[in-house]
Structure formats: C-alpha cells, structure tokens
C-alpha positions as CSV (number, residue, x, y, z in Angstrom):
1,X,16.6,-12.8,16.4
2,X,14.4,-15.3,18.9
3,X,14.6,-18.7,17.7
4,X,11.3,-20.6,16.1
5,X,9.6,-23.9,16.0
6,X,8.4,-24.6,12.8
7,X,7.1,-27.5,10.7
8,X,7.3,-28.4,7.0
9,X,5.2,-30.9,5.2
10,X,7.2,-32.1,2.9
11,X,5.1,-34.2,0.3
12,X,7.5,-36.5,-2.3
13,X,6.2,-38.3,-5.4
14,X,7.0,-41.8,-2.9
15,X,7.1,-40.5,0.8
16,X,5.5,-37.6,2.6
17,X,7.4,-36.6,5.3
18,X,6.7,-34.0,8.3
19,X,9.8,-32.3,9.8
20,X,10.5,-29.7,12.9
21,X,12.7,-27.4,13.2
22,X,14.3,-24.7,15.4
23,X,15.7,-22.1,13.5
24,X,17.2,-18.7,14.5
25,X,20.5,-17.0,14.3
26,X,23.4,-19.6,14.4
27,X,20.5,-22.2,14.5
28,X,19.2,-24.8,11.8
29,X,18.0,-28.0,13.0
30,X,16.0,-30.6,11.4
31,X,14.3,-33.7,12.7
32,X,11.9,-36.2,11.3
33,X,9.1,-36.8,13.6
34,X,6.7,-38.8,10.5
35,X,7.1,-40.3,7.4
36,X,4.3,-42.4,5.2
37,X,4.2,-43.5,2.3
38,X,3.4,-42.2,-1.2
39,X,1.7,-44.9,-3.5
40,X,-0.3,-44.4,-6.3
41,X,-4.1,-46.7,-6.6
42,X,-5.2,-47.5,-10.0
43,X,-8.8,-47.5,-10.4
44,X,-11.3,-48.4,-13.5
45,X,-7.9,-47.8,-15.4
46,X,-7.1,-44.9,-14.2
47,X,-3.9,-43.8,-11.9
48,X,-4.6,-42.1,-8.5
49,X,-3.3,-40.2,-5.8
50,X,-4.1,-41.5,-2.1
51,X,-4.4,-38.2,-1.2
52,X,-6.8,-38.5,1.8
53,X,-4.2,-40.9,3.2
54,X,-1.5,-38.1,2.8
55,X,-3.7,-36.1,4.5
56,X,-3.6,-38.5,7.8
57,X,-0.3,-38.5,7.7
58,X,0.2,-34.5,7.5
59,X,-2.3,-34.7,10.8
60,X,-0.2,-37.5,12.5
61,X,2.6,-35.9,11.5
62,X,1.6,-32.3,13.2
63,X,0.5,-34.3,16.3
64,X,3.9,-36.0,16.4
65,X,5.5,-32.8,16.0
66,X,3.8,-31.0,19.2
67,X,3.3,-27.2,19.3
68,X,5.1,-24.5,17.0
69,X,4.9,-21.4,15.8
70,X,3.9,-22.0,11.6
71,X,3.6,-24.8,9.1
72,X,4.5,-24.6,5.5
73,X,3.5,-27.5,2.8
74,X,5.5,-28.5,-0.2
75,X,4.5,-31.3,-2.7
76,X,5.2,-32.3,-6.3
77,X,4.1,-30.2,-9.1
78,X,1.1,-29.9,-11.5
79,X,-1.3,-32.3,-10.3
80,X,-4.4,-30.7,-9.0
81,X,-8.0,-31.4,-6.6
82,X,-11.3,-29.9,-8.1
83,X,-13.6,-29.0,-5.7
84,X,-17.5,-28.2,-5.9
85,X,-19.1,-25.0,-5.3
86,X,-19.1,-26.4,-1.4
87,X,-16.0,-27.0,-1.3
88,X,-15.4,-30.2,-1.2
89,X,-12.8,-32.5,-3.4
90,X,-14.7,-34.1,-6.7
91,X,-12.1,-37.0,-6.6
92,X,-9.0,-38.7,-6.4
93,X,-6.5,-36.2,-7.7
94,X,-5.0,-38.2,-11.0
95,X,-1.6,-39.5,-10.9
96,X,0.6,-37.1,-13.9
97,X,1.9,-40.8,-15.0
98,X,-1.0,-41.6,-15.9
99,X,-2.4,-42.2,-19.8
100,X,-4.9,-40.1,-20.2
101,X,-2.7,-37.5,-21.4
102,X,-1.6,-39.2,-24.1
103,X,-1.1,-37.4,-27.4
104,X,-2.9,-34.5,-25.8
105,X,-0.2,-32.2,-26.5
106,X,0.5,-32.5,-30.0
107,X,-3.5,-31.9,-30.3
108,X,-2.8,-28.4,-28.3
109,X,0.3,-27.6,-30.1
110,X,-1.5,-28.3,-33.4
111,X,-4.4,-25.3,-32.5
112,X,-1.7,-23.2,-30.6
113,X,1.7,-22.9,-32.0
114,X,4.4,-23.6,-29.1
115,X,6.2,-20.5,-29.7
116,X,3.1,-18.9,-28.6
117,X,2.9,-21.2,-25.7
118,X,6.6,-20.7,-24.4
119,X,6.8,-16.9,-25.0
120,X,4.4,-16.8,-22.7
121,X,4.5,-19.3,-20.0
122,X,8.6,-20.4,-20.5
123,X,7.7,-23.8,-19.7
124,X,9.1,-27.2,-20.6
125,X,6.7,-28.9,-23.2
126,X,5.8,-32.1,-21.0
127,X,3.2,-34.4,-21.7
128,X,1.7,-34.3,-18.0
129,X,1.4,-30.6,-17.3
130,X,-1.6,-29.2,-15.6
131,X,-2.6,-28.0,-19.3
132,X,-2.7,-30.8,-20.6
133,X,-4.4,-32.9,-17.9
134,X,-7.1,-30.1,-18.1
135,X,-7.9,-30.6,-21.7
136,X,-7.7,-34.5,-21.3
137,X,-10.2,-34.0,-18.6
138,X,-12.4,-32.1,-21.0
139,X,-15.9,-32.9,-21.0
140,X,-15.8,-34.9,-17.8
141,X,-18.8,-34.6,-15.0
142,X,-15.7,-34.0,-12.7
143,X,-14.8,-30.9,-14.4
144,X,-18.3,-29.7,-15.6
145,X,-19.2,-30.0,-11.4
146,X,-15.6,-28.1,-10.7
147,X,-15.8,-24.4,-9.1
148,X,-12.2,-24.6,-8.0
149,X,-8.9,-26.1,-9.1
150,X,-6.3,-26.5,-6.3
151,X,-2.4,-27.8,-7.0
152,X,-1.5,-30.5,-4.6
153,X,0.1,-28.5,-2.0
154,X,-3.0,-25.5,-2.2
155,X,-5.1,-28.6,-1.6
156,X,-3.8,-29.9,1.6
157,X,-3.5,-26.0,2.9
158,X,-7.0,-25.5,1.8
159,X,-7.8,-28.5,4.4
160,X,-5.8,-26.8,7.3
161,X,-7.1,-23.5,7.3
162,X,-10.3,-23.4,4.8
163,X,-8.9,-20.6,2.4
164,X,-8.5,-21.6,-1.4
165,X,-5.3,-19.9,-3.2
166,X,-2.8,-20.8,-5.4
167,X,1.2,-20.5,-4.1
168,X,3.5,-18.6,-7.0
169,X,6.3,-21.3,-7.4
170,X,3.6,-24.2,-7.9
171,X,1.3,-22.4,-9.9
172,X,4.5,-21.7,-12.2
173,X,4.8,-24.9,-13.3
174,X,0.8,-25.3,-14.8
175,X,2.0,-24.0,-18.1
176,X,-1.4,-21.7,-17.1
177,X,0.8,-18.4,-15.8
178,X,2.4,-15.7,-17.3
179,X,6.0,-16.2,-16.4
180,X,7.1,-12.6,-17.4
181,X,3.6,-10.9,-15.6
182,X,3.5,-13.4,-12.2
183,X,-0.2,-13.9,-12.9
184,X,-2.4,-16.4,-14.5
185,X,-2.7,-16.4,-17.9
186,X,-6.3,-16.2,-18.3
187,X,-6.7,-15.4,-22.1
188,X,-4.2,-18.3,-23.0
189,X,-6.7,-20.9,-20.8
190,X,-9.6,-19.7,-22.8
191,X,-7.8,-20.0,-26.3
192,X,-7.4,-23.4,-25.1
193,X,-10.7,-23.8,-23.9
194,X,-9.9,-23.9,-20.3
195,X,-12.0,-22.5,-17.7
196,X,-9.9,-19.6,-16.1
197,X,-12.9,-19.2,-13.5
198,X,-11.6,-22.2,-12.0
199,X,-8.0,-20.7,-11.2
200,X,-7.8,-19.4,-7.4
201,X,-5.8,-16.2,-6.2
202,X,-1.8,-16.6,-6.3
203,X,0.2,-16.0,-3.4
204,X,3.5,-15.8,-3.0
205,X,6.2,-17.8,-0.2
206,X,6.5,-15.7,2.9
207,X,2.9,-14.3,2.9
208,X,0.7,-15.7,6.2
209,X,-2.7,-17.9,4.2
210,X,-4.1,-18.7,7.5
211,X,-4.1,-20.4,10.7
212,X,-4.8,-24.1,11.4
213,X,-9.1,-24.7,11.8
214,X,-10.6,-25.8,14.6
215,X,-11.2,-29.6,13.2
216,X,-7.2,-29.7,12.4
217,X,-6.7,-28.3,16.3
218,X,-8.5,-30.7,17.5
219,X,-7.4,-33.8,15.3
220,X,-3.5,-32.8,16.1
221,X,-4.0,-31.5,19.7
222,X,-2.2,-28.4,19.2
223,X,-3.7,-25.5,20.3
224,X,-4.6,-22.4,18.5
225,X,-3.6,-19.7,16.8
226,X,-1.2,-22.2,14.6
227,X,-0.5,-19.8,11.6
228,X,-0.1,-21.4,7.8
229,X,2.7,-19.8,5.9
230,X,2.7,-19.8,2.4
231,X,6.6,-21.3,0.9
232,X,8.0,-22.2,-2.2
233,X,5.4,-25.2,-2.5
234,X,7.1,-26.9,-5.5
235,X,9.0,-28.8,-3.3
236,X,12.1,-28.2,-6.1
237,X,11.6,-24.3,-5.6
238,X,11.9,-25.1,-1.9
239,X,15.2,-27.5,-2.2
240,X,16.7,-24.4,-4.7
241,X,16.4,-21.8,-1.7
242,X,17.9,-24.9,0.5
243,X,21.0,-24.7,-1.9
244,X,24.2,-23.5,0.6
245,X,25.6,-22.0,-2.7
246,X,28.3,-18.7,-1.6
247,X,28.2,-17.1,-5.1
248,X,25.3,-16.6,-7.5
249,X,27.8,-18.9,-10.2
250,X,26.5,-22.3,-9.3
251,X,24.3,-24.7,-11.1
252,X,22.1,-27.3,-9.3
253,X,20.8,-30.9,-9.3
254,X,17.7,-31.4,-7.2
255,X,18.0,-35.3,-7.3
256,X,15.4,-37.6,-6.4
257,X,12.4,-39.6,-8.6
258,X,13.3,-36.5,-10.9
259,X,17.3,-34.9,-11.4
260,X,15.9,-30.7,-11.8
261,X,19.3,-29.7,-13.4
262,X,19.5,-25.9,-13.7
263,X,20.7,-22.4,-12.4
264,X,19.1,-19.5,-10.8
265,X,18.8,-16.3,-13.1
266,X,16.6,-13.0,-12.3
267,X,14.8,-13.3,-15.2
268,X,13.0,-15.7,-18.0
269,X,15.0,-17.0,-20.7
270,X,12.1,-16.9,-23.2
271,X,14.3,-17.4,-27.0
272,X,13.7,-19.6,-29.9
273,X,16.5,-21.3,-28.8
274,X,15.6,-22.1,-25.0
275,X,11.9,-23.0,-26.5
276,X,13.7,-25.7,-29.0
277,X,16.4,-27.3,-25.9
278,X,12.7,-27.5,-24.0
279,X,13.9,-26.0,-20.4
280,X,11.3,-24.4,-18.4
281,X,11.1,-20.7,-16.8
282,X,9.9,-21.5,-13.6
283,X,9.3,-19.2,-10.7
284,X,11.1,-19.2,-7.2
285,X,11.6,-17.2,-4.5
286,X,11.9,-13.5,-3.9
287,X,11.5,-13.2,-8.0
288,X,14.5,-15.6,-8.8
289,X,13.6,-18.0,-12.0
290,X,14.4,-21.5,-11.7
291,X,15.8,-22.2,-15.0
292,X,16.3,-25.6,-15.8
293,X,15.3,-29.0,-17.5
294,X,13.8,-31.7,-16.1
295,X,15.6,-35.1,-16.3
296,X,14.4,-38.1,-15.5
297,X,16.3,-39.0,-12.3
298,X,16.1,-41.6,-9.9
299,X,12.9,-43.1,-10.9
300,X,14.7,-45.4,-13.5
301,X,16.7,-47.1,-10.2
302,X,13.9,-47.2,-7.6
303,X,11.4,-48.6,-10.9
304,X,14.3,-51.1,-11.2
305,X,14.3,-51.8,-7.4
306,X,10.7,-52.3,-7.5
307,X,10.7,-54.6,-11.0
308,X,13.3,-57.3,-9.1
309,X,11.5,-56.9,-5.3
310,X,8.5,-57.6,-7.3
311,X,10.1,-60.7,-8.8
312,X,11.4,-62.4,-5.7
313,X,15.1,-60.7,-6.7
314,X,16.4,-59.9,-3.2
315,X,18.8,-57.2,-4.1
316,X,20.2,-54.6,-1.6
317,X,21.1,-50.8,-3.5
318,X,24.1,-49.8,-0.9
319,X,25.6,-53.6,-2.5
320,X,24.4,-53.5,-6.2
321,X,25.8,-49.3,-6.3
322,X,29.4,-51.0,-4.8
323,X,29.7,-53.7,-7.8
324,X,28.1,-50.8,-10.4
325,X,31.7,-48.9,-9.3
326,X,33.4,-51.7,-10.0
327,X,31.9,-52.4,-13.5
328,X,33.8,-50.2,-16.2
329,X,32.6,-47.2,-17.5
330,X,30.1,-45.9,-20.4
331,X,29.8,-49.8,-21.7
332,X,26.1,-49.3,-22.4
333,X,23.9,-46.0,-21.8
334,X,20.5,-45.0,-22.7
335,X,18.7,-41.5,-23.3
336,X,17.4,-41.1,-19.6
337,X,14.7,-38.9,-20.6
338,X,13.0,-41.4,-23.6
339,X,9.4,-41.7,-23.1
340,X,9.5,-45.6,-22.7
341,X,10.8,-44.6,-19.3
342,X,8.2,-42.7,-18.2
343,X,5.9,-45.3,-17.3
344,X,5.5,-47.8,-14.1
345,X,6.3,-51.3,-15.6
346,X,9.8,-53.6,-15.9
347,X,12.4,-51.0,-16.1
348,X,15.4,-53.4,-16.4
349,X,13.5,-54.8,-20.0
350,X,13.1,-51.6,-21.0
351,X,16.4,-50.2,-20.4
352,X,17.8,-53.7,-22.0
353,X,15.3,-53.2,-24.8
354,X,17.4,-50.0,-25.6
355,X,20.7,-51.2,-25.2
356,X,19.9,-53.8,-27.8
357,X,18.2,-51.3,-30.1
358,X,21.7,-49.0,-30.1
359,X,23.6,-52.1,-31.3
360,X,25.1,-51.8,-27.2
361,X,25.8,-54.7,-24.9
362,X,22.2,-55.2,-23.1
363,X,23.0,-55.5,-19.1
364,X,23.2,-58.6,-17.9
365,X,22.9,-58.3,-14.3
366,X,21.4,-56.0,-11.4
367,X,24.7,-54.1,-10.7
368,X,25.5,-53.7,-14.6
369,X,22.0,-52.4,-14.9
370,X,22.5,-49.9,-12.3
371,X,25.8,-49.2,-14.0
372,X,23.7,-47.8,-17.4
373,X,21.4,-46.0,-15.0
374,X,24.2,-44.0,-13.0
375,X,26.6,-43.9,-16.0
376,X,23.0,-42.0,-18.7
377,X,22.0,-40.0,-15.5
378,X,25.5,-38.4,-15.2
379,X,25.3,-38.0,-18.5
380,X,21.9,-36.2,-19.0
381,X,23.3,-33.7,-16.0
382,X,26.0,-32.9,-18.5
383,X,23.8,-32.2,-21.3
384,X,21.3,-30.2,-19.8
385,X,24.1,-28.2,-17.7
386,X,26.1,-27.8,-20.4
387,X,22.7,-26.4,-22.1
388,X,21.9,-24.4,-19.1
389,X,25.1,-22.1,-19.1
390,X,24.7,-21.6,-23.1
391,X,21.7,-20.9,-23.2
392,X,21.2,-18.3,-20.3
393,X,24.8,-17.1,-20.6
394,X,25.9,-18.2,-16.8
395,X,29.0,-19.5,-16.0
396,X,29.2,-21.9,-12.4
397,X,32.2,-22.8,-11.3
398,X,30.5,-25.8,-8.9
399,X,27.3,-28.0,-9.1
400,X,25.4,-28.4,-6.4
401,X,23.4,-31.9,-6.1
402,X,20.5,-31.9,-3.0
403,X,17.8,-33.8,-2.3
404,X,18.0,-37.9,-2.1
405,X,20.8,-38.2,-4.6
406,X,23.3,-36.5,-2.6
407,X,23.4,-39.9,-0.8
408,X,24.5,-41.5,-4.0
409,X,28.3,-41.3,-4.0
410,X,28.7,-43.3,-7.5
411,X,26.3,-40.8,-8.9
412,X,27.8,-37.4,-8.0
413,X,31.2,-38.9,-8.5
414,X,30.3,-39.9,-11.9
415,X,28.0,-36.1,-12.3
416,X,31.5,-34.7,-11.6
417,X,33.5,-36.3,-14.0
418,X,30.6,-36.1,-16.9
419,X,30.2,-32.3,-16.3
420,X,33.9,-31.3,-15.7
421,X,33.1,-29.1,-12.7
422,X,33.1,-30.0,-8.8
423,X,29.9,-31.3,-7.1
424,X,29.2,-30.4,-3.7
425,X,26.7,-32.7,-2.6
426,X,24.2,-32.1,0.5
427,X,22.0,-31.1,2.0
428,X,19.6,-34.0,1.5
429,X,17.0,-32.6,3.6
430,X,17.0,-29.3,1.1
431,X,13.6,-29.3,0.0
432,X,12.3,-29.2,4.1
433,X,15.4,-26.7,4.6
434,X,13.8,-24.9,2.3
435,X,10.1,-24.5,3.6
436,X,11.5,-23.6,7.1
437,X,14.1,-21.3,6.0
438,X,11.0,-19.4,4.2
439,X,8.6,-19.7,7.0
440,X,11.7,-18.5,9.3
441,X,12.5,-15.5,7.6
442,X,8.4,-15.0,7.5
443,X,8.7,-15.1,11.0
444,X,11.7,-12.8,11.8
445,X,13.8,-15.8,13.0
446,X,16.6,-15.6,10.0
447,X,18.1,-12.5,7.6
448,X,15.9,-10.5,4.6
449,X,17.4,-12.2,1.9
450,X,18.7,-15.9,0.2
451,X,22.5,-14.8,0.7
452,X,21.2,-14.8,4.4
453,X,19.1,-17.8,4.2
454,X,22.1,-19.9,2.1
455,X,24.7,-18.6,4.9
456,X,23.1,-20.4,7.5
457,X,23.1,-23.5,5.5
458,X,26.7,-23.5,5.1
459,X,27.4,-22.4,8.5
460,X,25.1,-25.6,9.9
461,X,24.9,-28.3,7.0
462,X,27.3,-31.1,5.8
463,X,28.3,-30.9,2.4
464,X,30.7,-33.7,0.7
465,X,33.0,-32.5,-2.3
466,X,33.7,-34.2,-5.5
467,X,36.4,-33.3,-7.7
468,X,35.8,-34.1,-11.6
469,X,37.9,-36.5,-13.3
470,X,41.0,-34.4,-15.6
471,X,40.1,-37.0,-18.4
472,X,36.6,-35.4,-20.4
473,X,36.9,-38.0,-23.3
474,X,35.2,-40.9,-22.9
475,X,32.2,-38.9,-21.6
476,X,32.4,-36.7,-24.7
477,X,32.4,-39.9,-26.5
478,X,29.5,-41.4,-25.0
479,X,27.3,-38.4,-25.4
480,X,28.0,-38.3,-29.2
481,X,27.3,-41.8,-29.3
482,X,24.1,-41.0,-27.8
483,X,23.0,-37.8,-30.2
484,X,24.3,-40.2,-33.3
485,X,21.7,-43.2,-32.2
C-alpha cells in the first residue's frame, strides 16, 4: 500500500483545527499545521456562528498544509447554512445554544407523539436538534428564501468543491433521517411541517464529493486536481472510527465540550425502553450505529474557566485539577446534564446554586469547584454506560476515553473508579485520526475494514491505562443521592 498525504479539517465547537497526515501501511502520523478559534457573535439577540471566519481558517489552514492527495471535513452536529436558489449562504448559521428553541419541543411532541418520533429516527430528544431549530425558524424570510439546507460540515465542502450533499453520519443526527432505512425521512418533515425540498442528497464516508474549485486552488496555492472525500463528518462518528479498541466489547467516551458515552452495535436499538433513558441511534461508519447518550462534558470546566478569566480570577487548570485530587471525594455533585447548564453565563453560581438546592455543601473555591465538576462528570459516564450495556445488551470489558479529555488524568482516573471497568485513555487527536483513516482507506493507503483501520491505531498511538478503584460504594452512594434529589 503507497503511502498518502492527506488533510482533515477538523472543526470543534471552540477551535477548528487543520491536520496532515501520511498514512500507509505501518504509518499514521499526525501534525498540526493551523488552528483558530471557534467563538460564537451574538447579534440583535441572537447567537451566531462566525462561520465565514472558519472558513479562512480551513483556506489558511490548506495553504499551511502544502499539497496532498484528499481533504476530509468534520464539524459539530445539527447546525445548518440555508442557501438561495444561487447558491449562496442566507446568514449566519445559528449557534444550537442559542434560545430560540426554547420550548419548541414540547410544542412538537405535543402534535407528534415521541414514540413516533424515536421509532423512526432513534434519536435523543434534545432541545437544539436540527428539527427543532427548523420549526423555530418557521415563518422566517430566511427560510421562506431557502432552496437548500446544508449541515455545518456539507457547508464548508459545498465551498471547496461547489456540490451540495448531505454526509450520512451528520445527517443522522437532524432527527430528519430514517435511522433503520439510511435516508431522509421526508413524510415525517412534512407531518411536521418542514420542507423536505430543502434536504440535499446523502452520501456516505469514503465516497469522492469532488475536487477543490478553482477559487480554493488559487486562494491555498495548491494545485489541482485536489479530490474532497466524503468522512464521518460528525466529528464524534469520526473520533469512534479513531477508537484503537481490539475487540468489538468496548464502550467509549468522546470527551471534549460534550462527554458522547456509548458503544458501537450493528443495528438501532429502537424500544420503549431506549426511547424513555433518551440515547440516540446514530449512524457511523461502514453501517455501525453509534449508540450512545450525550452528556454534557467539558463545557461545565472550560464555562468555569471562562466565568473566573472573565472576572480578573487568574487561575491555571493543570494547578486547580492538582488541588481538585487533593480535595476528598463525592462532597458535593450536581446532575451534569440539568438544563441550567446548558447555557453561556457564570457556571460556578450555577453549579453553587445546585449544591445549595440539594441541601450539599456549595464549593467554595476554584479547585473545589472543579472537584464537583470532575467528581458529576465521572458520574454521568457511569450512568449512561451502565445504561448503555442494559439497554443494548453489550457487555465491555474496557472504556475507551478520546478526544480532549484523555488529557485529563483526574477525570479518567475518577471515570474508572465510577464505572468499575478500566479506561484506556488516548488518542486525543481521534476525531482527525478518524477523517484520515477514512479518507486513507478511500484512497487505498490502509486495510477494507475498522478492525484494519483500529489496528493501526494501536500499532502507532499512545494510549495510558487506568485501573478502577476495587471500592464501588461511595460512587453507588453518590449516584442514589443524585436520583433521590
């Protein structure tokens, strides 16, 4: 197998990154060559995107990055461009933290029955999915103007290479496809009262959408043809194909502003039962489902970060994540995945604020605030792994924790000892891994399959182990103190 240059744009919900890569047989090397950042612009009272400015970045980044043979883009979920009848972006894409969604779904579930909804698309019922931004968008000149809807990544690939479709894994997560059929669910969008005209083609990761355009040659100084490969554009389907897992019984965390705690099955998990512990059916690669619930994840520490930086409170994480593993255990811990959290605003009153309305000690420092954080993120793993292997009836003998939180020592430790099963934590770079791994095999540089793909992840990544604590207790404890409150 010869050896490829490849790139992936790998766009985060804080950073967008562009990495190259040289894979082939034996061979998986990663490098940064640009990195930008990711922050949302209110305007007139609504949250945006910046996404033009992501889109300079992709462009330096593929300048920095020099010639190669393909480029694969993978961004957050369910946020989408609409785009006029010549093409060209309405607005701002709108941020899926934003308010307007607010209360929309209890309006949708209250025409369409969620059991209706779930048989057929399997996903999680979240305030922010596409559906629901749609129908808050309702009645809009922005939408009543729309002749396409791209996702985020579709968007940016639409840019490089002029053709409009709609990756699988990405459109998966709209709660706008048929999980069980692989194809949009065009009667359920006009039940709704959603415009299914407005849904593109689907592809799926591996197939070639086009080569860079002329403008994009010229703006990046490569030279043509630069072919576009389509990969698991939810940048969590991506980090799941970057898992190095050796046996099909392993569960995963994809850590980062969101913990994605789940396992892979062949097949949706579609019961009453799955429906009413709200995990999601969502597609991956070569017709794996990513099963799994979101949790909230690491945007309760970097909003926390970002309350005391704001403040003039000069605190360091690598020094306030030493004293939280200093501080005792399970003192005080909040349901990660509350609402209130959701939100930009001052995370450390918040998470006080629920402390003090469980009768618990509220934090009264940084590093005992971080302690709650780690201590209820360990804790929602447990739970929805614990609910992961009940519900879809596989066992794992290890957890595997990728993306940014594999950096966090305190926080796989502590995901050890809450779930009672080893962590391996690493790769980081998972997500990017990933894109190229799919693009690579695309290309004829790696094996057919994910067994292949994940051997050469083992073969050329670090991974750090972490054995569980023997003691279960105290986490059982603190769990049933949290389903009590």
């Amino acid at each position: 197998m010869s050896t490829r240059s490849l790139v992936a744009v790998d766009l985060g919900a804080s950073s967008g990154r562009v990495m190259a890569a040289r894979v082939g047989d034996g061979t998986l090397e990663l490098a940064e060559v640009a990195r930008f950042d990711n922050t949302p612009v209110p305007v007139g009272g609504t949250l945006h995107w910046d996404v033009l400015r992501l889109y300079r970045g992709v462009l330096n980044g593929l300048r920095a990055a020099g010639q190669v043979d393909s480029v694969g883009v993978d961004t957050w979920a369910v946020d989408y461009g609409l785009l006029d009848a010549d093409g060209v972006l309405l607005g701002n894409p709108v941020h899926y933290r934003d308010a307007r969604t607010d209360g929309v779904m209890a309006k949708v579930l209250a025409d369409v029955p969620a059991a209706d909804l779930y048989a057929t698309t399997g996903i999680q019922f979240l305030p922010f999915n596409t559906l629901y931004q749609l129908i808050a968008a309702a009645g809009s000149a922005q939408l009543a103007a729309a002749r396409m809807l791209l996702l985020i990544p579709d968007l940016i690939t639409y840019w490089l290479t002029g053709n409009a479709v709609a990756e699988l894994t990405n459109a998966s997560t709209t709660q706008l496809l048929d999980v069980s059929a692989g194809r949009w669910a065009r009667d359920l969008a006009q039940r709704v009262g959603l415009r299914a005209d407005l849904l593109p083609g689907i592809v799926s990761p591996g197939e070639r959408i086009g080569e860079l355009q002329s403008d994009v040659l010229a703006a990046t100084g490569l030279a043509a043809p630069v072919p576009v490969t389509a990969v698991a554009s939810h940048d969590t389907a991506s980090a799941v194909v970057g898992v190095p897992a050796a046996t099909e019984r392993f569960a995963y965390i994809s850590c980062g502003t969101w913990s994605l705690v789940g396992v892979e099955l062949d097949r949706p998990v579609l019961t009453a039962d799955s429906q009413a512990a709200n995990f999601t059916n969502e597609l991956g690669v070569d017709g794996t489902v990513r099963y799994l619930r979101n949790v909230m994840g690491l945007w309760l520490l970097q909003e926390a970060l970002r309350t005391w930086n704001s403040a003039g409170v000069q605190v360091d994480l690598r020094t306030l994540l030493a004293e939280a593993a200093r501080r005792p255990a399970l003192v005080s811990v909040v349901d990660a995945d509350h609402p209130d959290f959701l939100a930009p605003g001052d995370m450390p009153a918040r998470i006080a604020a629920a402390c003090r309305r469980r009768g618990q000690p509220e934090p009264e420092s940084p590093a005992a605030t971080v302690r709650c954080i780690v201590d209820s993120l360990a804790l929602a793993h447990r739970t929805a792994l614990a609910d992961a292997q009940r519900l879809s009836g596989r066992d794992v003998d290890v957890v595997h924790v990728v993306g940014g939180g594999a950096r966090n020592a305190l926080l796989c430790q502590l995901t050890a000892d809450a779930c009672g099963i080893p962590v391996e934590a690493g790769p980081v770079e998972a997500t990017a891994l990933g894109n190229v791994l799919v693009q690579a095999r695309a290309h004829g540089a790696v094996g057919d399959d994910l067994p292949a793909m994940r051997s050469l992840l083992r073969r050329t990544q670090p991974v750090r182990r972490y054995e569980p604590s023997a003691d279960q207790r105290p986490w059982a404890e603190a769990a049933a103190r949290l389903a009590e409150a």
